[in-house]
C-alpha positions as CSV (number, residue, x, y, z in Angstrom):
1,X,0.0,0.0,0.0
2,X,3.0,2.4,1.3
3,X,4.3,4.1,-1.9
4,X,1.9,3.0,-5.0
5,X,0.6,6.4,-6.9
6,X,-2.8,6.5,-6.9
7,X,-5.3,9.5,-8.4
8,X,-8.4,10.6,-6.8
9,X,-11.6,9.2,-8.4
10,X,-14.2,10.8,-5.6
11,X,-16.2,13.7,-6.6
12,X,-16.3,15.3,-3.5
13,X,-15.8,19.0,-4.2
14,X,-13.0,19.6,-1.1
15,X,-10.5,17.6,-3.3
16,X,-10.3,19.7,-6.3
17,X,-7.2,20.7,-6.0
18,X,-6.0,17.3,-6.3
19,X,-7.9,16.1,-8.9
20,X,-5.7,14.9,-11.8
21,X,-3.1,14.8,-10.0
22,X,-0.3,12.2,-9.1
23,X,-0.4,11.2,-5.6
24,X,1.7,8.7,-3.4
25,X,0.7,6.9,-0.3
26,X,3.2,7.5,2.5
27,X,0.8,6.6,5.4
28,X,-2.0,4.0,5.7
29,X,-3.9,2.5,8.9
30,X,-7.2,-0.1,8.6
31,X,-8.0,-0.1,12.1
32,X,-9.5,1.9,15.1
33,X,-6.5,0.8,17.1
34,X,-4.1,2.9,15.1
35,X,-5.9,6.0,15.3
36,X,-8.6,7.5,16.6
37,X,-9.8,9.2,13.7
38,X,-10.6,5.9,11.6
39,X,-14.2,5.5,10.5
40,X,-14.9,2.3,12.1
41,X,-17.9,1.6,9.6
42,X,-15.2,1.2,7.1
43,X,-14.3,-2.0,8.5
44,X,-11.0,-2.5,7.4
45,X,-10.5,-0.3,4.3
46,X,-7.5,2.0,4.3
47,X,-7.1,5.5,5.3
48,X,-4.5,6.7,3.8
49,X,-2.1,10.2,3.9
50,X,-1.3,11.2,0.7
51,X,1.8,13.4,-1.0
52,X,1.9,15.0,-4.5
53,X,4.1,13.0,-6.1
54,X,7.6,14.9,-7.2
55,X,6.8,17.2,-5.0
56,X,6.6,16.4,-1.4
57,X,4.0,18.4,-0.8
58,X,1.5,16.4,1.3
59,X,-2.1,16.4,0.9
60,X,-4.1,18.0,3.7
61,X,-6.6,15.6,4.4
62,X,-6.5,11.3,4.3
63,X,-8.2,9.4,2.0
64,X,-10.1,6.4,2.2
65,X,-8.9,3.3,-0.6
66,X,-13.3,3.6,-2.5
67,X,-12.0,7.8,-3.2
68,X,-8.9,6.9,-5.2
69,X,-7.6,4.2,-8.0
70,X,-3.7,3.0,-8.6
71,X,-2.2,4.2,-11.4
């Protein structure tokens, strides 16, 4: 999961900025137990922190694995 580029698919309008764009995974939990901010509803998908790719600049909000696609 750590490092594969992805690109967000979600429509949500807070993303926009990142739409098209290259992204890399450089942080991912699946559980309650690693942080209290995971959805437990989700039950087991990934929450993942997200960089622009080539340029380090990190995305300012995690994603979950159904709002984005491998490249």
């Amino acid at each position: 999961m750590i490092k594969k580029v992805v690109r967000i698919i979600s429509d949500n309008e807070n993303y926009s900025k990142y739409i098209d764009k290259d992204l890399i995974i450089v942080g991912a939990i699946n559980s309650e137990k690693e942080s209290c901010i995971y959805d437990s509803g989700m039950n087991g998908m990934y929450l993942c922190d997200l960089e622009v790719l080539d340029s380090g600049l990190s995305v300012p909000f995690s994603l979950y694995e159904y709002e984005f696609e491998e490249v």
